[in-house]
Predicted model as a PDB file, atoms N, CA, C, CB and O in Angstrom, pLDDT in the B-factor column:
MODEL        1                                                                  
ATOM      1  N   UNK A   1     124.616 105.614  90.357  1.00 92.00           N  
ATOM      2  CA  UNK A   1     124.075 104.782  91.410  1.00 92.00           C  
ATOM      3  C   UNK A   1     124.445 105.376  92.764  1.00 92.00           C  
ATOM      4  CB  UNK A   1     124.589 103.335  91.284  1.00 92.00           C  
ATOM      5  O   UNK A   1     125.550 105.884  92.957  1.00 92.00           O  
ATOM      6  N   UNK A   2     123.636 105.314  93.562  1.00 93.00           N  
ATOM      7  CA  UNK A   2     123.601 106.123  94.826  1.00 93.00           C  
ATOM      8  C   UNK A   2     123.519 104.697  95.527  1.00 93.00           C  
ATOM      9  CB  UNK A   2     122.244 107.400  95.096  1.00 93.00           C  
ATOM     10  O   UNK A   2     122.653 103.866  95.254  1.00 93.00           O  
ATOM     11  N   UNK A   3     124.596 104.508  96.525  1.00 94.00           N  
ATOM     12  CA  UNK A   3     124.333 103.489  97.606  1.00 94.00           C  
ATOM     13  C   UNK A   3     123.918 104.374  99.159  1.00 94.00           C  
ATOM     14  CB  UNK A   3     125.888 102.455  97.762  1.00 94.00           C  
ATOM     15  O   UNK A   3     124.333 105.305  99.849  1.00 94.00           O  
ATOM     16  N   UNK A   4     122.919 103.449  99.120  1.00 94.00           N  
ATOM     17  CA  UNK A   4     121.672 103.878 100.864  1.00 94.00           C  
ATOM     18  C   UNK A   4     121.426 102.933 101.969  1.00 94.00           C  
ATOM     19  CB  UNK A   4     119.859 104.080 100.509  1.00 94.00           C  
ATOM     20  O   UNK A   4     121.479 101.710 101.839  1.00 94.00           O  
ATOM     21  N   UNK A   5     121.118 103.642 103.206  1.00 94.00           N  
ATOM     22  CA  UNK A   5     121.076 103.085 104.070  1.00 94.00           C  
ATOM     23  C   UNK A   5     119.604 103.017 104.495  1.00 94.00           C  
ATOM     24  CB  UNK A   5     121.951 103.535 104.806  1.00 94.00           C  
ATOM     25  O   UNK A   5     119.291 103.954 105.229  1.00 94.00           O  
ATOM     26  N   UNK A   6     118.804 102.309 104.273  1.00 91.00           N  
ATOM     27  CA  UNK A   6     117.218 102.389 104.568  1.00 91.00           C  
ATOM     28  C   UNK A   6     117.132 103.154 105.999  1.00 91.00           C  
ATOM     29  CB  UNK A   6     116.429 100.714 104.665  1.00 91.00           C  
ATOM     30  O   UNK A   6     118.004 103.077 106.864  1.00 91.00           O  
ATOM     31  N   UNK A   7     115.807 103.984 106.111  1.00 90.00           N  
ATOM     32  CA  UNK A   7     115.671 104.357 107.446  1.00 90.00           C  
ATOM     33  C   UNK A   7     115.050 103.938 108.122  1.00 90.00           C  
ATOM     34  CB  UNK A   7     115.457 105.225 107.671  1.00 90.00           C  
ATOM     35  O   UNK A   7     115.074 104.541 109.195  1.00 90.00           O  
ATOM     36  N   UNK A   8     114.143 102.778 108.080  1.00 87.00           N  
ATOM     37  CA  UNK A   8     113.325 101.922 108.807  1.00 87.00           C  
ATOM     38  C   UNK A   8     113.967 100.737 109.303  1.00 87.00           C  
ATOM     39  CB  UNK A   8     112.260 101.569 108.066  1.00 87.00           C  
ATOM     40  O   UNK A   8     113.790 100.421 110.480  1.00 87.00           O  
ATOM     41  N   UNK A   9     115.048  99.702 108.175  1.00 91.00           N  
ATOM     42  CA  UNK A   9     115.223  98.364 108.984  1.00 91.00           C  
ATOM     43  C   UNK A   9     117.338  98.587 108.976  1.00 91.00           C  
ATOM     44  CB  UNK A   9     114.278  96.487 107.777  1.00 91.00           C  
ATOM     45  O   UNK A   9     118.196  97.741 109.225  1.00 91.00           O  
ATOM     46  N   UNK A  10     117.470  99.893 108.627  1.00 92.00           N  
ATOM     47  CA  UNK A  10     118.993 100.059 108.600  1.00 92.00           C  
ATOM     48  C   UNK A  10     120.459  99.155 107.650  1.00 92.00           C  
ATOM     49  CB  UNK A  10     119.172  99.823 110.043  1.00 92.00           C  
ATOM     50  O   UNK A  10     121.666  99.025 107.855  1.00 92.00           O  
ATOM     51  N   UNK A  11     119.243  98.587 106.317  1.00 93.00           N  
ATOM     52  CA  UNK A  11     120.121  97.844 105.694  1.00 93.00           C  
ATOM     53  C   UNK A  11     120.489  98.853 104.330  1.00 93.00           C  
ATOM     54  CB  UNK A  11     119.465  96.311 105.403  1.00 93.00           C  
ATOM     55  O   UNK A  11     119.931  99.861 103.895  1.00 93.00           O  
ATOM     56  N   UNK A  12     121.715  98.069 103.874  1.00 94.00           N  
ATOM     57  CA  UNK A  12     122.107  98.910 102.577  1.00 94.00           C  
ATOM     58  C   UNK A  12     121.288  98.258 101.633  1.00 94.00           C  
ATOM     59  CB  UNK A  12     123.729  98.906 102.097  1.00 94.00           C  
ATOM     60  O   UNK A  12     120.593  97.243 101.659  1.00 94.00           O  
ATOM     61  N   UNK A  13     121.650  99.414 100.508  1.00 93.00           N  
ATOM     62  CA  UNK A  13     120.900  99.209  99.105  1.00 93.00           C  
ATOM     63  C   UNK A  13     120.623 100.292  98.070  1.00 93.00           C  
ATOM     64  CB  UNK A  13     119.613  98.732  99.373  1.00 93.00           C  
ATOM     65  O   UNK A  13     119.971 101.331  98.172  1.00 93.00           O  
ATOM     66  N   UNK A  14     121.453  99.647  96.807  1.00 92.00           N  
ATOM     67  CA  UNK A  14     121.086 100.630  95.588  1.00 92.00           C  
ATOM     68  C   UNK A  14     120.305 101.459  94.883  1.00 92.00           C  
ATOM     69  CB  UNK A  14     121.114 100.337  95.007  1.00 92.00           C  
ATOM     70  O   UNK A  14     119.434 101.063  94.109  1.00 92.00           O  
ATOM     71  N   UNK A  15     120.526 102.443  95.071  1.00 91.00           N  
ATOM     72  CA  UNK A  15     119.345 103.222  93.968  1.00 91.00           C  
ATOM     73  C   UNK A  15     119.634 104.593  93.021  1.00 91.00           C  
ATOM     74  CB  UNK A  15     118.066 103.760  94.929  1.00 91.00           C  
ATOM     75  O   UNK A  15     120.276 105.609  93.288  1.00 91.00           O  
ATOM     76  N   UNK A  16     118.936 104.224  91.876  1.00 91.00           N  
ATOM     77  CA  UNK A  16     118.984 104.613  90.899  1.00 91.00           C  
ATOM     78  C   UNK A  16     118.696 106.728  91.085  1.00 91.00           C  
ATOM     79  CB  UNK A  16     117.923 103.533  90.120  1.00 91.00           C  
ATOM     80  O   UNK A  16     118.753 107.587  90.205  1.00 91.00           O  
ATOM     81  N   UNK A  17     118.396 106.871  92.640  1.00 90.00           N  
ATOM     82  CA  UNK A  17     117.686 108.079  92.409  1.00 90.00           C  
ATOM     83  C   UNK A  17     118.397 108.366  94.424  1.00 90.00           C  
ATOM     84  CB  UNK A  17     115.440 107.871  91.808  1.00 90.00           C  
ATOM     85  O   UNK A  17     118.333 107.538  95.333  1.00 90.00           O  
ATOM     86  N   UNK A  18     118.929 109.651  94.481  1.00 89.00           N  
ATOM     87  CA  UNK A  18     119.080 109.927  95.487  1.00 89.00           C  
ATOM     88  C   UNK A  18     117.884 110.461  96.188  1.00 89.00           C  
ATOM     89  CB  UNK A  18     120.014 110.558  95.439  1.00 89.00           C  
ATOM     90  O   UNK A  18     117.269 111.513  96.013  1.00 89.00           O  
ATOM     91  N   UNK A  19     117.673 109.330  97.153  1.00 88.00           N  
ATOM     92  CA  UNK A  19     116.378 109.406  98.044  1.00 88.00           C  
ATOM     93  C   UNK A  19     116.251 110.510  99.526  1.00 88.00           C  
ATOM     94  CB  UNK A  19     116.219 107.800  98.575  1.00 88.00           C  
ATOM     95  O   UNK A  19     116.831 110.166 100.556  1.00 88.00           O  
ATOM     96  N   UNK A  20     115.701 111.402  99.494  1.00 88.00           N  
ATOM     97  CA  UNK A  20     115.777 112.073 100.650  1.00 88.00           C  
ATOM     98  C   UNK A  20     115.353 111.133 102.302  1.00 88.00           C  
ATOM     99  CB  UNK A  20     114.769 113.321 100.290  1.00 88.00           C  
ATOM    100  O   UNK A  20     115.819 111.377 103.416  1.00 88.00           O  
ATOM    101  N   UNK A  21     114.171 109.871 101.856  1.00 88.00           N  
ATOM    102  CA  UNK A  21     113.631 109.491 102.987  1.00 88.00           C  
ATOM    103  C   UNK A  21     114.214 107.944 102.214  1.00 88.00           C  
ATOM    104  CB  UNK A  21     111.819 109.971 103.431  1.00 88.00           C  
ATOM    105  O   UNK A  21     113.441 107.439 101.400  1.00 88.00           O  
ATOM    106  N   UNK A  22     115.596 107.212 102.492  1.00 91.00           N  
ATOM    107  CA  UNK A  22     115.563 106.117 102.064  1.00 91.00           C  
ATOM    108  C   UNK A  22     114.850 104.958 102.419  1.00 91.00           C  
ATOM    109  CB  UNK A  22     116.445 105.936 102.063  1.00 91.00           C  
ATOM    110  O   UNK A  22     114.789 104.638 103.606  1.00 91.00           O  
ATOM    111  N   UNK A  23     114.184 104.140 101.358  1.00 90.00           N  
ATOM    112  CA  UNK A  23     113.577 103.041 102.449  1.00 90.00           C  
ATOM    113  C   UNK A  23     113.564 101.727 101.255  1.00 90.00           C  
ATOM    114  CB  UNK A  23     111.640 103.558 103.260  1.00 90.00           C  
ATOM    115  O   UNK A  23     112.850 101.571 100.264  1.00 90.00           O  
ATOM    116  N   UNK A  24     114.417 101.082 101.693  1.00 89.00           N  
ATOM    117  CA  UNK A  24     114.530  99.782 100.966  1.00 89.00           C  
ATOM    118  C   UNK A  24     112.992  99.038 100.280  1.00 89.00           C  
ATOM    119  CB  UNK A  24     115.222  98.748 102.137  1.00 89.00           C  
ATOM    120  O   UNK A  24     111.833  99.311 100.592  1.00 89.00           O  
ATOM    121  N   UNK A  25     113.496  98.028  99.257  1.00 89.00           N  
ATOM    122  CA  UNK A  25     112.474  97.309  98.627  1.00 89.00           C  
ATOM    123  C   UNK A  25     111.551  96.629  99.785  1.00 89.00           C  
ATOM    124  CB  UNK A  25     113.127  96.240  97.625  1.00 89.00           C  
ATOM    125  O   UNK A  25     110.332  96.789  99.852  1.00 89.00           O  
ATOM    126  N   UNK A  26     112.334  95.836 100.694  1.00 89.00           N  
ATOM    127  CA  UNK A  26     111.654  94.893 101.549  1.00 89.00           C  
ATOM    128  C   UNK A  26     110.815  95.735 102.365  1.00 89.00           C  
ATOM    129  CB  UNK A  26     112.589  93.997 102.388  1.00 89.00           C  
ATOM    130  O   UNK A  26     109.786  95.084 102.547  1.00 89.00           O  
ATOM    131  N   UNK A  27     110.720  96.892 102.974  1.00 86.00           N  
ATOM    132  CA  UNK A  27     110.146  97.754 104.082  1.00 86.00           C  
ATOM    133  C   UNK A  27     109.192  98.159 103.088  1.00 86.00           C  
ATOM    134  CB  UNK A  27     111.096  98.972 104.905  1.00 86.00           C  
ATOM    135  O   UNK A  27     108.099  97.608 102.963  1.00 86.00           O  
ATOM    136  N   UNK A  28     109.592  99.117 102.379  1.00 85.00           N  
ATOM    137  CA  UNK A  28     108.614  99.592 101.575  1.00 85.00           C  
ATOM    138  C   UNK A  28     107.260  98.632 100.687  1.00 85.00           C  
ATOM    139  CB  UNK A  28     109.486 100.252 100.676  1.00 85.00           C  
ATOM    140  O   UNK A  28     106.216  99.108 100.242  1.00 85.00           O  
ATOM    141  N   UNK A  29     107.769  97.019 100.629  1.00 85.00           N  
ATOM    142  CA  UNK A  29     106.596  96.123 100.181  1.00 85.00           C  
ATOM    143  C   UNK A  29     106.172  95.972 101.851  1.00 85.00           C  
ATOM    144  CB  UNK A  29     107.071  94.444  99.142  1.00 85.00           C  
ATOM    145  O   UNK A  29     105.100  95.368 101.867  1.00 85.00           O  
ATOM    146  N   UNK A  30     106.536  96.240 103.028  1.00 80.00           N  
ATOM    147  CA  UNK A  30     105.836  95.718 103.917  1.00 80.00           C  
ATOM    148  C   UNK A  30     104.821  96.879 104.296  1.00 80.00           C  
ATOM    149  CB  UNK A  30     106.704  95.164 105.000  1.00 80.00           C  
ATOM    150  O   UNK A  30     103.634  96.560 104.364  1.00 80.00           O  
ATOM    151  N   UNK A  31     105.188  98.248 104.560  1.00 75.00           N  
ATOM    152  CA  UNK A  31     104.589  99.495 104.311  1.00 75.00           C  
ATOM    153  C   UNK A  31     103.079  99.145 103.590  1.00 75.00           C  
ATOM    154  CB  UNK A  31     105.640 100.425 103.339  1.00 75.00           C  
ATOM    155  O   UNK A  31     101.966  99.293 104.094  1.00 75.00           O  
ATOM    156  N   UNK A  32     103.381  98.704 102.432  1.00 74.00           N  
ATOM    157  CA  UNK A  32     102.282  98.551 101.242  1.00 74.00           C  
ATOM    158  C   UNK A  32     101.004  97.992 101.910  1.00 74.00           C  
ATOM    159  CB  UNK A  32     102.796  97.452  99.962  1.00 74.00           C  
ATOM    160  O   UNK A  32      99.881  98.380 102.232  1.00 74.00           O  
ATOM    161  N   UNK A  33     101.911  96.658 101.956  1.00 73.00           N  
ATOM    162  CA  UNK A  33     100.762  95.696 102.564  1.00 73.00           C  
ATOM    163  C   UNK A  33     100.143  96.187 103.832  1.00 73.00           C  
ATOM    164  CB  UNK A  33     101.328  94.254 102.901  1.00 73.00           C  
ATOM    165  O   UNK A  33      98.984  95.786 103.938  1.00 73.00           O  
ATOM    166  N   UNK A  34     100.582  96.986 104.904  1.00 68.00           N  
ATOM    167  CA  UNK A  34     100.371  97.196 106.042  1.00 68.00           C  
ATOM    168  C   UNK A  34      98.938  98.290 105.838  1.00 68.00           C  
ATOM    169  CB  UNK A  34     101.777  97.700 106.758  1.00 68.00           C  
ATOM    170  O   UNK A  34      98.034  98.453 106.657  1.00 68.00           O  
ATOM    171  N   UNK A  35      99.104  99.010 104.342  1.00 64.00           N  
ATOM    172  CA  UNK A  35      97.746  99.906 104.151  1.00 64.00           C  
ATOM    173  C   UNK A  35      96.612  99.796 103.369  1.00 64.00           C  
ATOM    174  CB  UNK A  35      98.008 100.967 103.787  1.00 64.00           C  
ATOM    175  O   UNK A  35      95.696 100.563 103.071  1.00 64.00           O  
ATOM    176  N   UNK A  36      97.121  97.770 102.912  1.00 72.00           N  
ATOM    177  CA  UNK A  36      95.731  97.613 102.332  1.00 72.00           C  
ATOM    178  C   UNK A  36      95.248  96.348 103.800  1.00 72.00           C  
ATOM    179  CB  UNK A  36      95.764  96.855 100.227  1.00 72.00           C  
ATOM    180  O   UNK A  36      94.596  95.320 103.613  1.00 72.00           O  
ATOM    181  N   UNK A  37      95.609  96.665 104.713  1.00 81.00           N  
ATOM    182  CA  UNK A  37      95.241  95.613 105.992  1.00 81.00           C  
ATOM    183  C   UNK A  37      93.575  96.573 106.824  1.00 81.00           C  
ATOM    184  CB  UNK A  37      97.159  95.558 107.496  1.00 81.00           C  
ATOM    185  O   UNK A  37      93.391  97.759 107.101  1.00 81.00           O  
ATOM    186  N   UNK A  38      92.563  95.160 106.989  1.00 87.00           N  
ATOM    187  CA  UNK A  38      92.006  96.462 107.330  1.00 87.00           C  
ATOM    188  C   UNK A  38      91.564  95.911 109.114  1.00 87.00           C  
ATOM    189  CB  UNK A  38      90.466  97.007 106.046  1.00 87.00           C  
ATOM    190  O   UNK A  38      91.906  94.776 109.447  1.00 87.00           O  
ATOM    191  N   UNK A  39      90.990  96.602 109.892  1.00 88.00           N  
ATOM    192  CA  UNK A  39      90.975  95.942 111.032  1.00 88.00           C  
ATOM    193  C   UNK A  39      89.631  96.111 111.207  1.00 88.00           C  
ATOM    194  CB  UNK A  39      91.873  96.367 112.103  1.00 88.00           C  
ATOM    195  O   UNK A  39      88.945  97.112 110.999  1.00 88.00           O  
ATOM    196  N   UNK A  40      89.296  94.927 111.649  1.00 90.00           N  
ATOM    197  CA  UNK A  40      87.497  95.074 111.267  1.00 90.00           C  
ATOM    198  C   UNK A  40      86.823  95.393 112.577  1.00 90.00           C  
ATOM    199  CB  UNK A  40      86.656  93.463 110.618  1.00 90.00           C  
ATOM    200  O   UNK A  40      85.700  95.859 112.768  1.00 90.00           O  
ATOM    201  N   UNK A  41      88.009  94.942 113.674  1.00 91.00           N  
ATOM    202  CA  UNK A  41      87.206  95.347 114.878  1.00 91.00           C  
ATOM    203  C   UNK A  41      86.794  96.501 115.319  1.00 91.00           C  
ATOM    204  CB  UNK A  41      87.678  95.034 115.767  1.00 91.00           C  
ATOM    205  O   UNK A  41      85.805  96.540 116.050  1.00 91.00           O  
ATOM    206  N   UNK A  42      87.584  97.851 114.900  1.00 93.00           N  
ATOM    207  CA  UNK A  42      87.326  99.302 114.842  1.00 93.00           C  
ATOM    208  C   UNK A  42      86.342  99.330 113.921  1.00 93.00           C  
ATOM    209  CB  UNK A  42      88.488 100.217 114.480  1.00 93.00           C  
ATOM    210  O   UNK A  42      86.121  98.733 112.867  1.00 93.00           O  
ATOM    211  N   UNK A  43      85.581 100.501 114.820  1.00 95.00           N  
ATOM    212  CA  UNK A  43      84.733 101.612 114.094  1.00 95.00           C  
ATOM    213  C   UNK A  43      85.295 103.020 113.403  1.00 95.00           C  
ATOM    214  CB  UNK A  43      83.798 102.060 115.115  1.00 95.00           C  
ATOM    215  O   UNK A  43      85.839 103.924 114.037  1.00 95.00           O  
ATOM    216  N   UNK A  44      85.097 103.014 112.257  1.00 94.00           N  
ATOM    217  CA  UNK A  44      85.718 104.372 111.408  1.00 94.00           C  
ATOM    218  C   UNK A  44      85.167 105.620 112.098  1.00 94.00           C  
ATOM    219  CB  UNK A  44      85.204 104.445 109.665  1.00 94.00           C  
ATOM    220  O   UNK A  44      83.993 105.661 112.467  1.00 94.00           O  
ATOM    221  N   UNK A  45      86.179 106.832 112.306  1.00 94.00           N  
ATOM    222  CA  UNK A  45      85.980 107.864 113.057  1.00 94.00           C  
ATOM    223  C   UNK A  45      84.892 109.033 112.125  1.00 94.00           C  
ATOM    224  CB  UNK A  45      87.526 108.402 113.469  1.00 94.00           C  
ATOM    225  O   UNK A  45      84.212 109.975 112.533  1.00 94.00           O  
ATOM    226  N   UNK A  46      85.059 108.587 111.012  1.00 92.00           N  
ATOM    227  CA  UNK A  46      84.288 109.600 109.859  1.00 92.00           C  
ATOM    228  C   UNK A  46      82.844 108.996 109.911  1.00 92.00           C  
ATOM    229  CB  UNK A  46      85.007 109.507 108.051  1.00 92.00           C  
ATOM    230  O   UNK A  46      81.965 109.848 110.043  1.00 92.00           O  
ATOM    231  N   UNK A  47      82.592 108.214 109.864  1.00 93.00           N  
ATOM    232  CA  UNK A  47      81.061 107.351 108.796  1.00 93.00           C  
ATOM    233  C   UNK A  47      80.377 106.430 109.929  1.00 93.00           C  
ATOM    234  CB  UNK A  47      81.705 105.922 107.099  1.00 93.00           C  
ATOM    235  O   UNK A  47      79.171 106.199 110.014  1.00 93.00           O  
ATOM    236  N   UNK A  48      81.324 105.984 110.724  1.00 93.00           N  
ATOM    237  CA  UNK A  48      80.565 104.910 111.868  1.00 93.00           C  
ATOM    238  C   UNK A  48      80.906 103.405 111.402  1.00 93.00           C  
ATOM    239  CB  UNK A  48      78.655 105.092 111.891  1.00 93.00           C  
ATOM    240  O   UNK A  48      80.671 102.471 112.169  1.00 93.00           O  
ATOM    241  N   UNK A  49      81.456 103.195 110.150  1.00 92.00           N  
ATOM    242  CA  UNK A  49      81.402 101.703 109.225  1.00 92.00           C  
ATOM    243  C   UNK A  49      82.403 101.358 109.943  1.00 92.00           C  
ATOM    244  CB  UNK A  49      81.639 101.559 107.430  1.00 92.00           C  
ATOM    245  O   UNK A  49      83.234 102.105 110.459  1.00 92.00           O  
ATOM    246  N   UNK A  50      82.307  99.620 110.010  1.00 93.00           N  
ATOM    247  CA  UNK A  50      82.946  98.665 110.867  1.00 93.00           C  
ATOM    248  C   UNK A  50      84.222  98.426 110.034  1.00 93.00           C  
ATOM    249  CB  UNK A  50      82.037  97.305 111.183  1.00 93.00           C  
ATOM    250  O   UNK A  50      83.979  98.543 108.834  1.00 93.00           O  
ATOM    251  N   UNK A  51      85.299  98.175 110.260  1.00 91.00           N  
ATOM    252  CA  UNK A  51      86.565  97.928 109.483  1.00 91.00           C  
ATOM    253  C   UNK A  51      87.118  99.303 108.997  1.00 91.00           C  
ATOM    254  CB  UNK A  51      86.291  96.936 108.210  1.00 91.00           C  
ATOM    255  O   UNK A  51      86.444 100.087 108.329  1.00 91.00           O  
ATOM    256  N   UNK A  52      88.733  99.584 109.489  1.00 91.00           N  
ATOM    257  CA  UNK A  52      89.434 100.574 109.406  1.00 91.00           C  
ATOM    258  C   UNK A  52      90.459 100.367 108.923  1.00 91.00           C  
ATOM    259  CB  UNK A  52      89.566 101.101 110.296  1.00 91.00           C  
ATOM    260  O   UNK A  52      90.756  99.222 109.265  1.00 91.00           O  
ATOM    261  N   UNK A  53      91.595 100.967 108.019  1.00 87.00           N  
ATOM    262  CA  UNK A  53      92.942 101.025 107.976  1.00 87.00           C  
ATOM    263  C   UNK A  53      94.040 100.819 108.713  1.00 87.00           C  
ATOM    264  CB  UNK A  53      93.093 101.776 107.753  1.00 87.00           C  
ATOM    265  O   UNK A  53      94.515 101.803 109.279  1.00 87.00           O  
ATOM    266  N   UNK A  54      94.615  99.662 108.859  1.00 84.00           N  
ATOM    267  CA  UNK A  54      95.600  99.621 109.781  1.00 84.00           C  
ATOM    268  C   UNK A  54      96.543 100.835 109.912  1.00 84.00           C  
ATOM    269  CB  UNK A  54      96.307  98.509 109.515  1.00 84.00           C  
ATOM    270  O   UNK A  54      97.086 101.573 109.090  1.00 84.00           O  
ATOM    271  N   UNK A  55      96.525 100.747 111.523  1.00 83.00           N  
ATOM    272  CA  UNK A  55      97.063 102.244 112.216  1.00 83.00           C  
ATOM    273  C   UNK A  55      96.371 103.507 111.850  1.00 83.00           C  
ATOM    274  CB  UNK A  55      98.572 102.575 111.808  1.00 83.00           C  
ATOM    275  O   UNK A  55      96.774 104.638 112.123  1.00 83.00           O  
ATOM    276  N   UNK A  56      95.354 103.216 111.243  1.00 88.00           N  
ATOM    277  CA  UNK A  56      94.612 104.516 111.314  1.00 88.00           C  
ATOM    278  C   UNK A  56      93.170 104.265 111.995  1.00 88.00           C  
ATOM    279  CB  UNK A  56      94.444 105.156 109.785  1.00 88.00           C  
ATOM    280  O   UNK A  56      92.846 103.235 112.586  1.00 88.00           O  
ATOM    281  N   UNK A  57      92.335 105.458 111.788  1.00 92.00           N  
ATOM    282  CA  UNK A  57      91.339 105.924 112.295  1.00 92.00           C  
ATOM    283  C   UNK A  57      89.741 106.094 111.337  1.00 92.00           C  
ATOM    284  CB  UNK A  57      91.948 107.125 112.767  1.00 92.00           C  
ATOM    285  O   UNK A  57      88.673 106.554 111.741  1.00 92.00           O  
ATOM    286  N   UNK A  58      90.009 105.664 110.285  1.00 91.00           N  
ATOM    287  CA  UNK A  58      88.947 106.139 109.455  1.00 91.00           C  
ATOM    288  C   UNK A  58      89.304 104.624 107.901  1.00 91.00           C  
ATOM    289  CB  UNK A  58      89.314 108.363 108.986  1.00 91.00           C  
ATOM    290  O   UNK A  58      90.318 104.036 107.526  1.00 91.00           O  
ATOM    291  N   UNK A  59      87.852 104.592 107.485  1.00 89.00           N  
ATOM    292  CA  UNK A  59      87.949 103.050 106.753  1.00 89.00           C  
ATOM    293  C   UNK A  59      88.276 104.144 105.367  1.00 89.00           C  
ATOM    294  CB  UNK A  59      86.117 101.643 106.731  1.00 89.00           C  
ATOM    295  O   UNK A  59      88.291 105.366 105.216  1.00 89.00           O  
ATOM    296  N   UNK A  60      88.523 102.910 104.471  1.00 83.00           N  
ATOM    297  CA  UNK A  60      88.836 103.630 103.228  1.00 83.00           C  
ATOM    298  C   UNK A  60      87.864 104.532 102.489  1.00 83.00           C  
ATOM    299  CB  UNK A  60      89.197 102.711 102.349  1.00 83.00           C  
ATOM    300  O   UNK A  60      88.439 105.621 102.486  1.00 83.00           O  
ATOM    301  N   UNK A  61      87.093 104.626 102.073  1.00 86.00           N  
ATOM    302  CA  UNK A  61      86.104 105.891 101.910  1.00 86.00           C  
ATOM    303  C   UNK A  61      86.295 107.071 102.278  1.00 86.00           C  
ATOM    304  CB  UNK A  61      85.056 105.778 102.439  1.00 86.00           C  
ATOM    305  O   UNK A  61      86.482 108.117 101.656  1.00 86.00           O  
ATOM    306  N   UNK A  62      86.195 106.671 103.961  1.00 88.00           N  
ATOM    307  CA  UNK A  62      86.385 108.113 104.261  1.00 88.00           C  
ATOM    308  C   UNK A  62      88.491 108.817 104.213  1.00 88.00           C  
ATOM    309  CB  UNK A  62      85.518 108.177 106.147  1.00 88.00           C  
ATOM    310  O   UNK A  62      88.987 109.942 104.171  1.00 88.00           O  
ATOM    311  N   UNK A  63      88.935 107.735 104.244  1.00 84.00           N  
ATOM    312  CA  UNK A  63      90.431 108.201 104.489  1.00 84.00           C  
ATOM    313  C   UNK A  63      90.829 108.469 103.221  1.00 84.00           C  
ATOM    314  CB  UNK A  63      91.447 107.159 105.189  1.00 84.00           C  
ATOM    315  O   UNK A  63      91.852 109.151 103.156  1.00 84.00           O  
ATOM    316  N   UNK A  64      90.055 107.956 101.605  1.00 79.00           N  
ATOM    317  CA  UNK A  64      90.690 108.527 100.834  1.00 79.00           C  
ATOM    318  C   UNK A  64      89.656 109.574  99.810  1.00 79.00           C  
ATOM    319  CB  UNK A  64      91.479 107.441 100.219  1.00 79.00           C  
ATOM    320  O   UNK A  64      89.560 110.040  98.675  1.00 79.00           O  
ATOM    321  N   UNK A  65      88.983 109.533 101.185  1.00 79.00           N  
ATOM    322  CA  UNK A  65      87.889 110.521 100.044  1.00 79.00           C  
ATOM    323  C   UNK A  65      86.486 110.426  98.788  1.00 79.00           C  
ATOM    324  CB  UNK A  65      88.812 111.000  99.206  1.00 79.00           C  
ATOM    325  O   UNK A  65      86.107 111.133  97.854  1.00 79.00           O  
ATOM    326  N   UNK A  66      86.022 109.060  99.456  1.00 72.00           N  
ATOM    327  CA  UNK A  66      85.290 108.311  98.669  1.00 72.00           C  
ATOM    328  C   UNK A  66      83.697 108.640  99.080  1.00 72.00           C  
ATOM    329  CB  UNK A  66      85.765 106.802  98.835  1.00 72.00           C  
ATOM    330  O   UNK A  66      82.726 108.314  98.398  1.00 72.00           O  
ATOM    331  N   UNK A  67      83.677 109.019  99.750  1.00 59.00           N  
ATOM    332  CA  UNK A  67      82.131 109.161 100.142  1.00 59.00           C  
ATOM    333  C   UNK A  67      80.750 109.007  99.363  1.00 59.00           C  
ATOM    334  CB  UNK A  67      82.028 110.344 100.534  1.00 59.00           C  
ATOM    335  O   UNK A  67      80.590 109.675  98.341  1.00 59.00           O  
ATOM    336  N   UNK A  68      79.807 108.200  99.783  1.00 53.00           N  
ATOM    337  CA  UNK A  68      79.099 108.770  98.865  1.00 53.00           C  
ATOM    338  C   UNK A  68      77.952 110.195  98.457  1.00 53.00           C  
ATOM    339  CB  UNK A  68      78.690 107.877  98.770  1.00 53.00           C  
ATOM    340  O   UNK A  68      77.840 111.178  99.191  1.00 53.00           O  
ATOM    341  N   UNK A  69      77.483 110.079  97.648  1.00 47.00           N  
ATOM    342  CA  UNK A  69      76.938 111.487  97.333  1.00 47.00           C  
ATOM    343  C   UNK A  69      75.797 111.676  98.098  1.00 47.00           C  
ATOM    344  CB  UNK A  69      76.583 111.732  95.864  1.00 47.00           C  
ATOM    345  O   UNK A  69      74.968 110.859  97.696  1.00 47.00           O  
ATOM    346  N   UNK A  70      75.198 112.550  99.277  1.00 47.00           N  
ATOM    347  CA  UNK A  70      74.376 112.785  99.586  1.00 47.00           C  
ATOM    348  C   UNK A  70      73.252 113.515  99.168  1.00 47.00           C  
ATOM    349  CB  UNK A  70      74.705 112.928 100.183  1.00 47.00           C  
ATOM    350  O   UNK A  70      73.399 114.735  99.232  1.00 47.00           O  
ATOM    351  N   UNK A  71      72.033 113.056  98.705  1.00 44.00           N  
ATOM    352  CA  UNK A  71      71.027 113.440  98.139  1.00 44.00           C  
ATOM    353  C   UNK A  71      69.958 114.058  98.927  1.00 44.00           C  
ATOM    354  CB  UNK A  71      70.655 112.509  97.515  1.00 44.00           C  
ATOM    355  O   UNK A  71      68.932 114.452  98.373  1.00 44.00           O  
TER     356      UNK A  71                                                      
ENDMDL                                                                          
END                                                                             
């Protein structure tokens, strides 16, 4: 057991695996949620489609590579 110091909210906490980038349970479920958030008021920088990835620039399609097939 490796005891850590998260690098985002600076609390301790156990883990099973020595982490190079530590980041606790609680940050890391907030992380999560923060990248299925989408913000509808932006326009995606790739496609033009309304609703984007929080803190990013491009909606899911284009940010993970989904496009569709052009015929």
């Amino acid at each position: 057991m490796y005891s850590l110091r998260c690098g985002q909210c600076g609390e301790g906490f156990l883990s099973s695996y020595h982490l190079e980038a530590p980041i606790c349970g609680k940050c890391l479920q907030k992380a999560k949620s923060l990248n299925s958030t989408i913000e509808h008021e932006k326009q995606c920088a790739g496609c033009g489609a309304q609703g984007v990835i929080y803190g990013k620039q491009y909606c899911y399609s284009c940010y993970f590579g989904f496009q569709k097939k052009q015929q």
